[in-house]
N, C-alpha and C positions, 0 to 999 in steps of 0.2 A: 665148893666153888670159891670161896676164900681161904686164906690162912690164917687171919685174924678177925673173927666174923666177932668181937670184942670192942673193936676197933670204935669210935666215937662218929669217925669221918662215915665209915664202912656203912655202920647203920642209917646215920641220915641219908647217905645216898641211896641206899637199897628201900630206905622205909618212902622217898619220895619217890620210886619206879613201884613200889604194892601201890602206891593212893593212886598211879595212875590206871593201874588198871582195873578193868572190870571183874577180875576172878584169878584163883592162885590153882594153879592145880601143881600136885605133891606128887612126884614120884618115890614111890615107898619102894626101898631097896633092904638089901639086909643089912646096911649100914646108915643105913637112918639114921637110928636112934643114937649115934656117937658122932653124928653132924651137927656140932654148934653151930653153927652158921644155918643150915637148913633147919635149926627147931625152931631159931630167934627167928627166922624169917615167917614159919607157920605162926609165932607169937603174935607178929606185927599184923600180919596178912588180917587174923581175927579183930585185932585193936582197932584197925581200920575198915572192921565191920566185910571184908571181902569176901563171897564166896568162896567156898575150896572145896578140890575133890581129890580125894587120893586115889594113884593109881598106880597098883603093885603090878613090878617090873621084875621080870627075870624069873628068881626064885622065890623071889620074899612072899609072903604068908602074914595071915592076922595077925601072927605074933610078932614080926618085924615092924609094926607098924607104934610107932610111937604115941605116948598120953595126950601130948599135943593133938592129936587127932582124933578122938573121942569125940563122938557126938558128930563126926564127921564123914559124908557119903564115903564110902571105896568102891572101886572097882576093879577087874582084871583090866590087862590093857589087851583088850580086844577093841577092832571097829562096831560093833555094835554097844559095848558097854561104854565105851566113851563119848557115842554121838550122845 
């Protein structure tokens, strides 16, 4: 979603939209896992104590789904696993 998810500015702005809200939810793709910007964000999301749920899209699989997410719900994205 960024290009420099590195960035100083990047992060406070992103880190003060996780404190607002109530929950992160993670779409887990097969390129997750080489989304800096998508890991820092599951980092913050935790720092700021938010719930997360991850939810595998497309083809991605347990194994696509990154360390950052340990200990963390997943689900298919179906309407019933998501309600």
């Amino acid at each position: 979603s960024v290009k420099e998810p590195w960035d100083t500015e990047w992060k406070t702005k992103c880190r003060m939209r996780i404190k607002g809200c109530h929950g992160v939810i993670v779409l887990i793709t097969k390129h997750l896992k080489s989304a800096d910007g998508a890991l820092w964000e599951i980092k913050c999301a935790k720092e700021e104590l938010k719930p997360l749920l991850g939810v595998y899209v497309g083809d991605a699989s347990y194994s696509d789904a990154p360390d950052e997410l340990i200990g963390v719900k997943k689900v298919n994205w179906t309407w019933s696993e998501i309600a």
